[in-house]
Structure formats: C-alpha cells, structure tokens
N, C-alpha and C positions, 0 to 999 in steps of 0.2 A: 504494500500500500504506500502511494506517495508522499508525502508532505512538505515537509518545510526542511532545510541543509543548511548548516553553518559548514562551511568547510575550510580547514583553518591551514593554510600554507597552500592557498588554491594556484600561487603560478609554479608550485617547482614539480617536481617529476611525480610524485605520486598525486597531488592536492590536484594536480591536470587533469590526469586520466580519470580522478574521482569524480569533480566535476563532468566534464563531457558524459561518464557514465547517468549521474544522478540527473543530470538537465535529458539525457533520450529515455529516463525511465520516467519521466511528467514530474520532477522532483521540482519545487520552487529553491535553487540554491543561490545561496550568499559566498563568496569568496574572500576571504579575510588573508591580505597579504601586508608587508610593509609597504610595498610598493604596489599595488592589482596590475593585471595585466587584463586587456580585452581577450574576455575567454564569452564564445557565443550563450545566449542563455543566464550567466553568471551576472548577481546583483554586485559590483564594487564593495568592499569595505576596504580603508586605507585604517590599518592599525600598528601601532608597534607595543607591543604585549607586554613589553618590559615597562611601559609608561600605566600602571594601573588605572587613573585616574581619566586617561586619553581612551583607553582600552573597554572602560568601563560606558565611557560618554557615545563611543561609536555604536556600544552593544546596546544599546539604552530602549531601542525601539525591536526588537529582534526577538524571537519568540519562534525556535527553533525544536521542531520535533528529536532530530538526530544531528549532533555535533561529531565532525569528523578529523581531526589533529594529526596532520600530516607534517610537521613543520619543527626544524632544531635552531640553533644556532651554534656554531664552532667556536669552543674558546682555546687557549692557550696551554691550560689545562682540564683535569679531571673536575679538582676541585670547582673551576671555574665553569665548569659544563655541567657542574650540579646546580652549583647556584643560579645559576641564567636561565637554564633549560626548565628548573623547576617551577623559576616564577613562573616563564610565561604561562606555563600551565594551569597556577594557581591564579595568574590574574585573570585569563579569558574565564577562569568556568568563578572565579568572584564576579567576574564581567556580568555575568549571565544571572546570578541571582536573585536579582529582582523580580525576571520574569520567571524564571524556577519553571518554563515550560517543558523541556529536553524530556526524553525519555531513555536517550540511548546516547553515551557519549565512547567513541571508537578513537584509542591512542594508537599511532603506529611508530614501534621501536625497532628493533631489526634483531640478528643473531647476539652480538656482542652483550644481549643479556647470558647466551652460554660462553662467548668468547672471551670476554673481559673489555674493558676499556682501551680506546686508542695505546694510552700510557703502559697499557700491561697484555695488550694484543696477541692472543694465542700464546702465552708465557703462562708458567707456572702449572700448577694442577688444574684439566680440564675434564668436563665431564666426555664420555665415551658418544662416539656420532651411533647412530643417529642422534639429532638432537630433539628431544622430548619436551613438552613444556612444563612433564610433573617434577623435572630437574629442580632441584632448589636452588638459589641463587647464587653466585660465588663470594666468597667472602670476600668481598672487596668493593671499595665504591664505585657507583658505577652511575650516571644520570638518568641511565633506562630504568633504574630500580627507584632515582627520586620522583621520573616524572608518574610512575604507574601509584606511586603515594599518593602524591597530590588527586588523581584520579580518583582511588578509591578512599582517601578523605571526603573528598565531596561528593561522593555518591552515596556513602553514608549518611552525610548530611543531609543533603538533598531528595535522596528518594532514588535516583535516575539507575537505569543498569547501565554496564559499561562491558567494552569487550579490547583485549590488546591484542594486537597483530605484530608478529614478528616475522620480517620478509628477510630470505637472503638477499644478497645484492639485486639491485632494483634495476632491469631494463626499461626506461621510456626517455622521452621526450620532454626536454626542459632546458631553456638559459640560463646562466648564473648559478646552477646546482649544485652543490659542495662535493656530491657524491654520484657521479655520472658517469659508470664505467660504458656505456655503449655510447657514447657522444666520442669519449676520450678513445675508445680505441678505432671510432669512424676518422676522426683525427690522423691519428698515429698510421692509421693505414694510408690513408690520403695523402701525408707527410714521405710516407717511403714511396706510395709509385711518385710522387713527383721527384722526390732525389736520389731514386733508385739506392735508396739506404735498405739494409736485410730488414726486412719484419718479424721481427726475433722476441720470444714470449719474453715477457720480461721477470715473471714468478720462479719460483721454489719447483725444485723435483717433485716435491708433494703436491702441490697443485698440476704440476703437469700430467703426472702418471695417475692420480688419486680422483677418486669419483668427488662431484659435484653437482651441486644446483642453483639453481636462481630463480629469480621469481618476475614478472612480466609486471609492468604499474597496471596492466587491464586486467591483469586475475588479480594482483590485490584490490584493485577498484572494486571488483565484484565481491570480494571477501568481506568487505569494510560491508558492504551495503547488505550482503547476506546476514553477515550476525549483528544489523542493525534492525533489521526484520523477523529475525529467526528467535522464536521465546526460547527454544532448548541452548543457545549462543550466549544467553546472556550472564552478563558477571563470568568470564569465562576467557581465557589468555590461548592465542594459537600462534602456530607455526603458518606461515603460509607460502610454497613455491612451486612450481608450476608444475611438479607432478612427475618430470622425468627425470634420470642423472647424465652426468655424462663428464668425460674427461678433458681437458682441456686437451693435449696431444691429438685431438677430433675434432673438438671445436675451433682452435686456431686455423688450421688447416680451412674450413668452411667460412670462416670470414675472411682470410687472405683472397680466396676463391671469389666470395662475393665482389671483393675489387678487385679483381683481376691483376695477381699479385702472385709470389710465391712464396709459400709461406720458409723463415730459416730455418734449418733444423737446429732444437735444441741439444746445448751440450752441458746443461743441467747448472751453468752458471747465470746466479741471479742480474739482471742487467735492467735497474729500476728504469720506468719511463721517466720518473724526475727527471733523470740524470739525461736520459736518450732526447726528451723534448726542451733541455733549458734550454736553448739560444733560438727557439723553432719561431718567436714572435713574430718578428720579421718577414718572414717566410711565409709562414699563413697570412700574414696582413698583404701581400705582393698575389697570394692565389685567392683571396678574397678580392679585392681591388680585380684583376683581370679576368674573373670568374662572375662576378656581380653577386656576390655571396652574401647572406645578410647580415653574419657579425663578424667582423674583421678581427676582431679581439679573442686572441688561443684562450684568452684565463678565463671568458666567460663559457666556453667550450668543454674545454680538457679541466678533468680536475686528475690528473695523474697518480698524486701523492695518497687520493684512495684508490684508485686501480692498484698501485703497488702494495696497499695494507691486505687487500685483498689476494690480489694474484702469488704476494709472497708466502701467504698462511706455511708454517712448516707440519701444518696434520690435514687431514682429508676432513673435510666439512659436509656433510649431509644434514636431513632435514626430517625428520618424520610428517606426514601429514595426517594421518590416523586418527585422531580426536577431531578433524573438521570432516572426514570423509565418514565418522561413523553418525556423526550428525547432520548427515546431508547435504555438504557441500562437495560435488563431485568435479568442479572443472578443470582442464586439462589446458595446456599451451605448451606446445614444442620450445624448447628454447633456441635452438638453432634458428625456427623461423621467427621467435620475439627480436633477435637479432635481426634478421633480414628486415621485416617491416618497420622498424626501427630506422635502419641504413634509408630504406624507399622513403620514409616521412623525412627524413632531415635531406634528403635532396630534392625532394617537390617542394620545401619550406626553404631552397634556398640556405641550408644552413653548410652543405656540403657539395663540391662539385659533380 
C-alpha cells in the first residue's frame, strides 16, 4: 500500500534508486538531501541534519508514513563517525516528532557491522562468512552500532517499527558518492583503454581467488520498501545482496570485456587504485572536455580509497540471505549484469564515454 516517503540521503546511490522505486510504486516521496538534486516525482527538502534546529524547521510540515535513511557522513575518525553519524540520526527522527506520524523507519548500514570499522577493517577476531545477522556485534566501536541506537531509542519512544539493512558493497548510480565502487572502476577502465595502461585488479589474493557478493541499489530499493510493508519485517535487522556469488578472477575478466579491454593477469600483488589513479585529474578533465562528458571532475566520480578497502579484504566475505528469503523476500539480480546496466546508465547520462 502506498503512502507518504521521507527518504533521507535521496541524491546518493542508494537514497536514488529508493526514490525512483517509491515514486513508480504511487509513493508521495520527499527527498531530504544537503544539497536535493532534480530527481522526477521527488518533493525537494534542502537539510543539513547536523543543524537540529534547521533540521527540525524543514520537517515541521511533513507527516511521513515510512522514513527511509540512506545517508552517512565520512569523518577523520571512528570516534568522529560516531559522533556525526549518530546525531544526524537522532536529529531527523527528533525532527519528526511533533508529527509522531511514521510507522516504519528503515536504517541502511552495510557489512562493516561484521567487519569492523574503516580504522580496524577486516583486523582482529572476525566472525566466520557466511555472514549472519544473529552474529552479535564486535567488540568495538563502531557508528553502525551508534546509528541502529538512536533508531531503536526512538522507536521505543515513539511507537514506530523499524527495520536495518545491511548491503555488501553497493552497485548504482550517483555523483559525489563517498562509496562508488562501479562508477570508480567505469573510470579506471576508461583510464587504461585510453593510455593503454594494464587493467590490473588492484585487491588481495583473497579477494581474487575467494567467493563474493554484492548487492545492486535496485534490490536494496526493493528490500527497504518490502520490510517497510511487510508486518512479519518488522523491528527486525537483514543482510541484503543480490542472491548470487562469484569470484572476482571472473568478474574482472567481464568488465574489462565490457570495455573492450584486456583484462592483466594477476600476480597476487596488491596494486591500490589510490596509488594507480593519483595524477589521473588531468587526464579525465582533457577526455571529458573532448568527449562532452558531464562531470569533468575524477573526485566527484572515483572514490578509489573505498574500492581499495574493499577489493583488498585479506578473508573471503559472503553474505547469508536466509532470514529475508524465509520471510518472503525472494528477489534475484545477476551481479555481472548490475554491472553492465550500471556501465549502459552512466554512458547515456553522459557520465562516461
């Protein structure tokens, strides 16, 4: 049934594809960004989360069946990624308040609730893959574990159910994205056929040889929106990835392919993209300019320095999905082809040649 959508980080890769999904299923949705972006269907909110009092005055008239929280901020530190990341949380759902309408509020965190934090990334004692959501939580701080507080404080308070989503790394479509592995490596491919540089994996033997998943921003769109509708979903924490595994030593192969490319054979040394894209500015801003590309700018594109957090993991990462598929969430998406239509949207948008 449709209603009313707060969607809270509506211009970056997930908060997108949630919207476009919520506006083709007759949803009335609000997009709440610092900056909004024209997204079709989507009502503007211009908020910055961390300003309570600003935060509160934008939500003032708003009266939202289901609130969807797609949206971080990157600090410096850990420390600092608790404190930031948890107000915003605590100010939008104080925001909200007044009108006490919501019924279903949807956090999305990702794996690094089993991983550990940037600072302590795949280190230390981990629990065993698959990854489970009845895993208890690692001993150590972590912002995914402050924001899911704030959450269920105020659902206590408040009455509302709630539901957390944890996606592995996230394929879609977004500028500015802090965390955009299929942007960054449409990049890095487009960068080697133009300088005829190797296209050389840049991760860990464990990611190379080791099963993996990922998860599409269109199946977590629909996952948000399923256990925002679904009563046996609620108050209740998932895994959410697209259903298939696969090893990267296959998958690189398939997107070198895609750009018609070859891909380098790995020789199990790690070769960060930091390190392969720092001087690349240039370069993209001269095949943007001669291409008519629409953002000239590598750092609003690539975000490398997570493709490396990722691509380097030293252990094989999987996902369990068992707890949404025994509850009747059954959808599927190839990740090879989340890549390909990935590739096809950012060169009809002009974002790629």
């Amino acid at each position: 049934m449709a209603g009313t959508a707060l969607d809270v980080g509506a211009s970056g890769i997930v908060g997108s594809a949630t919207a476009e999904l919520l506006v083709a299923e007759g949803w009335t949705v609000h997009g709440l960004a610092r900056r909004p972006t024209a997204q079709a269907g989507v009502a503007p909110i211009a908020a910055d989360l961390l300003d309570a009092p600003a935060t509160r005055a934008a939500l003032a008239d708003l009266r939202p069946d289901a609130v969807f929280i797609t949206t971080w901020l990157r600090q410096d530190s850990e420390a600092e990624n608790i404190r930031v990341n948890s107000a915003m949380v605590r100010n939008l759902l104080d925001g909200l308040r007044p009108g006490g309408a919501q019924r279903h509020v949807a956090l999305v965190t990702g794996l690094k609730h089993y991983l550990g934090p940037f600072e302590a990334y795949g280190k230390g004692a981990l629990p065993q893959t698959p990854f489970r959501e009845d895993q208890p939580r690692l001993d150590i701080a972590n912002f995914y574990y402050a924001q899911e507080d704030e959450v269920f404080a105020a659902a206590e308070r408040e009455g509302f159910g709630w539901s957390v989503h944890r996606p592995h790394t996230v394929i879609g479509r977004a500028v500015g994205n802090a965390m955009n592995m299929g942007t960054t490596l449409a990049v890095h491919a487009t960068l080697c056929r133009e300088t005829g540089r190797p296209f050389r994996f840049p991760g860990s033997s464990a990611q190379w040889a080791g099963l993996t998943d990922m998860t599409d921003a269109r199946i977590l769109a629909r996952h948000l929106l399923w256990a925002a509708t679904t009563p046996s979903a609620r108050n209740e924490a998932f895994n959410i990835v697209n259903g298939d595994v696969f090893r990267w030593s296959w998958m690189w192969g398939r997107i070198a392919n895609w750009f018609g490319i070859e891909p380098a054979p790995f020789d199990g040394e790690v070769r960060p993209l930091e390190a392969q894209m720092a001087g690349d500015a240039p370069l993209w801003r001269a095949i943007a300019e001669r291409e008519g590309l629409a953002e000239p700018d590598l750092t609003r594109l690539a975000s490398a320095w997570h493709t490396d957090a990722d691509l380097g993991r030293p252990i094989e990462v999987v996902t369990d999905m068992g707890k949404s598929r025994q509850l009747g969430f059954t959808a599927y998406q190839a990740t090879d082809r989340a890549f390909f239509d990935l590739f096809e949207r950012l060169r009809a948008d002009r974002l790629i040649p």
